[in-house]
N, C-alpha and C positions, 0 to 999 in steps of 0.2 A: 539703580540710577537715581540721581539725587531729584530729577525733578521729571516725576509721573504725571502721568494726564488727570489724577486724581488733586494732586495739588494746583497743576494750571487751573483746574475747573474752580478750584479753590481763589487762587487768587484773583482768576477773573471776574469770580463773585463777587469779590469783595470790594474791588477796583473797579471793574465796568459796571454796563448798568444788568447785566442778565451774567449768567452765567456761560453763554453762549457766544458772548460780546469778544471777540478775542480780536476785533479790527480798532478798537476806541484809542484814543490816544493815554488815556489814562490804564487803563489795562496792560499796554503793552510797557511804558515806562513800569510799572508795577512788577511788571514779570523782567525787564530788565534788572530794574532795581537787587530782586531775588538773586538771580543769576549773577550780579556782580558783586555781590554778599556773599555767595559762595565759589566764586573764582578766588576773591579776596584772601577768605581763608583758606584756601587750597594753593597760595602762592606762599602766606606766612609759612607754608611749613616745608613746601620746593621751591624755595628760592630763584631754583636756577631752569627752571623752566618758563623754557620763555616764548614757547609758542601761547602757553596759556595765557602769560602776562601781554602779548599783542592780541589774543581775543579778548582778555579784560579792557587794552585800551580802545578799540573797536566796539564794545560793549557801551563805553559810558562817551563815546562820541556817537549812537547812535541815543544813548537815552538824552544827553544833551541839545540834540536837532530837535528829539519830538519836545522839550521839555521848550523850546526857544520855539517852536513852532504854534504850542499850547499859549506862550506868555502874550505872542502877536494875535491870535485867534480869538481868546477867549479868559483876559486875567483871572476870573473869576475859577473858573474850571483851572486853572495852572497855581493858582494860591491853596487849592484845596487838595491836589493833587500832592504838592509839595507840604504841604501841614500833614496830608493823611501818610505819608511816608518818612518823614524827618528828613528833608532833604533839605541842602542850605545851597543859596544861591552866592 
């Protein structure tokens, strides 16, 4: 499986503020993010699967609300969020 409970701990370290942290808004954009990186690639190469490609777009419409939810809340935490991930608005 591409994404173990070793790497969530991983990226929620990195992303939230504990490792533990897996409710924060940046955390979970973070582990979206991941996940849509590798549906991504996993579509370049099965075109024609397209269950995955409606969980990709369900994916970046949910990282989208928390990322539009982050910008109204908190600019500061949503400019950092999106510098620490390269994300373009």
């Amino acid at each position: 499986m591409y994404l173990n409970p070793e790497k969530k701990q991983e990226i929620f370290g990195k992303y939230g503020t504990s490792n533990t942290d897996t409710g924060s808004a940046e955390s979970q954009i973070a582990l979206f993010s991941y996940r849509i990186s590798h549906l991504t690639e996993h579509l370049k190469k099965n075109h024609k699967d397209h269950v995955t490609q409606r969980s990709l777009t369900i994916l970046v419409g949910k990282r989208r609300r928390l990322l539009d939810y982050l910008y109204k809340r908190d600019i500061n935490r949503y400019r950092a969020i999106v510098k620490a991930l390269g994300l373009r608005r």
